[in-house]
C-alpha positions in Angstrom: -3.0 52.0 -37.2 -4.3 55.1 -35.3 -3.6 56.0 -31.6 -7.2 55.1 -31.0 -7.0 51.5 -32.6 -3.7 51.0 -30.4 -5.1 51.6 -27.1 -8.0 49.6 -28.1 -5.0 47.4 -28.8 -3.7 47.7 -25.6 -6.6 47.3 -23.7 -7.6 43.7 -25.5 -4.1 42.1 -24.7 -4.1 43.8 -21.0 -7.0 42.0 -20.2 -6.1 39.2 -21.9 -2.8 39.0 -20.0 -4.8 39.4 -16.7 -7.5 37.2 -17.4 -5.1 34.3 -18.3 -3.5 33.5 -14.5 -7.6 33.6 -13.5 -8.4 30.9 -16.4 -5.2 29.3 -15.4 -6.6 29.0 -11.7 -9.7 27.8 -12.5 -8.7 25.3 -14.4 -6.2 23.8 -11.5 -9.4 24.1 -8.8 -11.6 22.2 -11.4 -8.9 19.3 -12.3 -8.1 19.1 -8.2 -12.1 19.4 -8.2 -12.6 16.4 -10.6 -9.1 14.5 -9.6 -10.9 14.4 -5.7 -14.4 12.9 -7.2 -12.1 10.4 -8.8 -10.2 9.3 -5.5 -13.2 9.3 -3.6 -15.3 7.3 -6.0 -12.5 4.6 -6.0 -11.6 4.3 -2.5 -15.2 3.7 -2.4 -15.5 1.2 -4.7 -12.8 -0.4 -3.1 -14.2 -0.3 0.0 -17.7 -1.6 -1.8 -15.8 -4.5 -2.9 -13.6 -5.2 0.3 -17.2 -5.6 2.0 -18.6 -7.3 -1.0 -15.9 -10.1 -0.5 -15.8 -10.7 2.9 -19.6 -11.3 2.9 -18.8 -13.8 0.3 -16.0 -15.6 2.0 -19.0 -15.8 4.8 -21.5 -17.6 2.5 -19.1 -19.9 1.2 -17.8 -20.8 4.5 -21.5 -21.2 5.6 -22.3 -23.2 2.6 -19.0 -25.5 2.7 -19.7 -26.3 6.5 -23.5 -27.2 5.5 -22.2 -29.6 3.1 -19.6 -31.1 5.6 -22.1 -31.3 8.1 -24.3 -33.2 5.8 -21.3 -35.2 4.5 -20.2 -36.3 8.0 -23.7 -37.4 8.8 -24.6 -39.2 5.7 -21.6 -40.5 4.6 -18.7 -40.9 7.3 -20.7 -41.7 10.1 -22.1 -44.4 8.4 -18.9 -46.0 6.7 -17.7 -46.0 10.4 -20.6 -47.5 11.9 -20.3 -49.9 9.7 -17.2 -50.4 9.9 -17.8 -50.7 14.1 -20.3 -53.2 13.1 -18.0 -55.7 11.2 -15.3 -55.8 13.4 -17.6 -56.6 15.9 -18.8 -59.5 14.1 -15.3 -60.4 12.8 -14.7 -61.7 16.4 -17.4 -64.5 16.3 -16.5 -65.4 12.6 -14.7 -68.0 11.4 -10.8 -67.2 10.4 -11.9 -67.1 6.7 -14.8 -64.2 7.7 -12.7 -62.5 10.0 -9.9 -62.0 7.3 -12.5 -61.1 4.8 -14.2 -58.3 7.4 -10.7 -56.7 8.3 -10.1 -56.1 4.8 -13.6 -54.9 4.4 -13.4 -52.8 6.9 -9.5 -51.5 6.3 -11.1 -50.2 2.9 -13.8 -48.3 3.9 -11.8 -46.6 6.7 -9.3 -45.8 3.9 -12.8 -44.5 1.8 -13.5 -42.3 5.1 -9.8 -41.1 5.3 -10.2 -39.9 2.0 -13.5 -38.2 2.5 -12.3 -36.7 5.1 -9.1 -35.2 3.3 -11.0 -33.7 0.6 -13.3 -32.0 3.8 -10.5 -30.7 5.4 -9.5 -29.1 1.7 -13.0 -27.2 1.5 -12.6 -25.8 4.7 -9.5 -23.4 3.0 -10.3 -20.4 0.8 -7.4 -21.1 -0.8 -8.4 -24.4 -2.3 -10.4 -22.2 -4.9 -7.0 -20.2 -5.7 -4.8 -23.8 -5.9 -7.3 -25.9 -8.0 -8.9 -23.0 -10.2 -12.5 -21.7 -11.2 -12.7 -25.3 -13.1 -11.8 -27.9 -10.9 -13.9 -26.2 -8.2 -17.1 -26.3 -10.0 -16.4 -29.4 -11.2 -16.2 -30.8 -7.4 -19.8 -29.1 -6.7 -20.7 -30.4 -9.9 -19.3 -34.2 -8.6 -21.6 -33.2 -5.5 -25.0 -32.4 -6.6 -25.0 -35.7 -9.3 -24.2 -37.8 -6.3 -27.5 -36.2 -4.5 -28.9 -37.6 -7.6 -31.4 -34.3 -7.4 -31.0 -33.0 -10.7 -29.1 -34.4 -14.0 -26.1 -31.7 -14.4 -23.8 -31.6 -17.5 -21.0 -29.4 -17.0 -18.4 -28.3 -20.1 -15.4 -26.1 -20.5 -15.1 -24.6 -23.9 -11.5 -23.4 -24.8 -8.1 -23.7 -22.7 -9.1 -22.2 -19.2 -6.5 -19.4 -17.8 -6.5 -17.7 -14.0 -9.0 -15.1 -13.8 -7.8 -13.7 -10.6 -8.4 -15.0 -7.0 -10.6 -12.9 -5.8 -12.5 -12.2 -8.9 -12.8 -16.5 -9.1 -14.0 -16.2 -5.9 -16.7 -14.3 -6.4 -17.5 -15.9 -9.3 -18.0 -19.2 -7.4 -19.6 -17.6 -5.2 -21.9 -16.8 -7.7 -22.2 -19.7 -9.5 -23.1 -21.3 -5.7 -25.8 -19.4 -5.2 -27.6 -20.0 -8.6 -27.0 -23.7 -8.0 -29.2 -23.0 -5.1 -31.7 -21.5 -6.3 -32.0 -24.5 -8.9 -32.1 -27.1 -6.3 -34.5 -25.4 -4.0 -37.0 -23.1 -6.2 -36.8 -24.6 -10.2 -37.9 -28.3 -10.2 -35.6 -28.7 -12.9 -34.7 -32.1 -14.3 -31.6 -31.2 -16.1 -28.9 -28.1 -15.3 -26.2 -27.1 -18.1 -23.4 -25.3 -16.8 -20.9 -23.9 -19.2 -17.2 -22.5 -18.9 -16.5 -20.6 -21.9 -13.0 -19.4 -22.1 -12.6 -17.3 -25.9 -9.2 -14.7 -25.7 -9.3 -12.0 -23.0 -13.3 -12.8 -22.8 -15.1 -15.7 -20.2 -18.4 -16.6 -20.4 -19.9 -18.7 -17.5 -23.3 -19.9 -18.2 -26.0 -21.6 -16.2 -28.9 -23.1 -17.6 -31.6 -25.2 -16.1 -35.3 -26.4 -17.4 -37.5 -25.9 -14.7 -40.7 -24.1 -14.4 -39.0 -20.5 -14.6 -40.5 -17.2 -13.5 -40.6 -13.4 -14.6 -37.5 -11.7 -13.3 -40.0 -8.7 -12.8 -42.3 -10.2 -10.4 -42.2 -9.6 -6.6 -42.2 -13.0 -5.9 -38.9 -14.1 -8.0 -36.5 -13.4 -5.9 -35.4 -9.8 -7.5 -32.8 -8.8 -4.6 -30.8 -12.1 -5.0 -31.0 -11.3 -8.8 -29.8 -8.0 -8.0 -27.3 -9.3 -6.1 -25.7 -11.3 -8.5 -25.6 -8.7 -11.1 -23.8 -6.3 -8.9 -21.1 -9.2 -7.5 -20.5 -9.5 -11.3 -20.5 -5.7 -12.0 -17.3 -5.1 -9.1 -15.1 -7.9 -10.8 -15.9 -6.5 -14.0 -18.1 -8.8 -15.2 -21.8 -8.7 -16.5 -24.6 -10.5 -15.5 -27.8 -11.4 -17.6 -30.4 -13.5 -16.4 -33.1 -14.7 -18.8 -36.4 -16.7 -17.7 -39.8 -16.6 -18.2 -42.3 -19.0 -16.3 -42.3 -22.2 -18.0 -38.9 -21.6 -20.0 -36.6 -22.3 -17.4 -33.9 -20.2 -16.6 -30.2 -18.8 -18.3 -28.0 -16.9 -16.0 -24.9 -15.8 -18.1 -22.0 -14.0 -16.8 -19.4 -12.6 -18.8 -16.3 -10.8 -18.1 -15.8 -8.0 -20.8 -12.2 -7.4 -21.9 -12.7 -3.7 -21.3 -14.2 -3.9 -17.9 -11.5 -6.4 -17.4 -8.9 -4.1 -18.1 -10.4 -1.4 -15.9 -10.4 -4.3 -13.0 -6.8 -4.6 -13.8 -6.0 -0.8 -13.7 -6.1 -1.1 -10.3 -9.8 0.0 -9.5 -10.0 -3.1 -7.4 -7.2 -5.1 -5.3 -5.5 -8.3 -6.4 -6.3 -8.5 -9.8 -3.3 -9.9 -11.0 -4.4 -13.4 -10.4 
């Protein structure tokens, strides 16, 4: 090697040497760089989601004290009117009557006791956490066949498993508001709902044969359709709504086992369920 080829030699690993802290540097500022963007994009996810759930505690508290409003005036006001009514007539009747109307009327005001219990339940959040995703749509489901409105046939597929509180919640929340839209917009005659539980994925489908609509017309509602696709997206679920006017309408929500996992990672609060 000539003294040329060595300081040639020299200068190479020189600036080598001196351009290595510089690479080393900008590497640190663009992981701190990229590390920020991460933090900030989660704390405002979280903070997405915080909102995202209180406004859905709202609209189930709104919707449960609907229904208890219309359950006090339909049903207990009038089992204790009743009720009023016999014993009044129980003090004219004959021993015989009287005996029958007390117990008559010692029934129904065990009926409104009841009814009453089960109000008091719905007024909780926390009776979707004790009886489960299941049980909870199976009491709306009890509800709307009583209304008689529409014919509703609701299954569970697979042994069911806690999908998280607040991820449930949301999820009924969901499930509410495409009931809704059934009962108020569809017309439809019959309503499948189905709770698909497979492994690590869930599958809640709702499924009705009214008159339909396009998804991509103005008038069909496209915000609340938005809506529900993103309140699916922050518990890490998907959301795919398929209608056509005429066809009736399939919403199907499923939670994917990688979102699912990412939901777990800690991108959202409790998810431990």
């Amino acid at each position: 090697m000539g003294v040329s080829e060595l300081k040639e030699l020299i200068i190479y690993l020189s600036i080598i040497f001196m351009m290595a802290p510089a690479s080393l540097l900008i590497y640190v500022y663009i992981y701190n760089k990229r590390k920020k963007k991460h933090a900030d994009e989660k704390q405002q996810l979280q903070s997405q989601f915080s909102q995202e759930l209180l406004k859905t505690q709202n609209e189930i508290q709104e919707q449960t004290l609907t229904h208890i409003s219309r359950e006090l005036h339909d049903n207990v006001t009038q089992v204790l009117s009743f009720v009023k009514l016999n014993l009044a007539m129980a003090a004219n009747a004959t021993r015989e009557e009287s005996l029958t109307m007390v117990n008559e009327s010692r029934q129904l005001v065990a009926q409104a006791i009841t009814d009453l219990r089960d109000l008091s339940k719905s007024l909780s959040f926390e009776h979707i956490s004790q009886l489960g995703l299941v049980k909870t749509i199976g009491f709306e489901v009890e509800r709307i066949s009583k209304s008689k409105l529409v014919n509703v046939d609701l299954k569970v597929t697979g042994e069911a498993y806690p999908l998280g509180n607040q991820r449930e919640l949301v999820l009924f929340r969901i499930f509410q508001e495409a009931l809704n839209n059934v009962l108020k917009h569809s017309r439809a005659k019959r309503l499948s709902i189905n709770l698909e539980y497979s492994g690590q994925l869930f599958t809640l489908t709702i499924a009705d044969d009214g008159h339909g609509f396009s998804p991509d017309a103005p008038a069909s509602g496209g915000s609340g359709l938005r809506n529900m696709m993103n309140r699916a997206a922050l518990v890490g679920a998907v959301a795919v709504i398929d209608s056509a006017p005429g066809k009736g309408c399939c919403i199907k929500i499923t939670i994917d086992p990688l979102l699912q996992q990412f939901y777990a990672n800690g991108t959202y609060p409790d998810s431990s369920g």
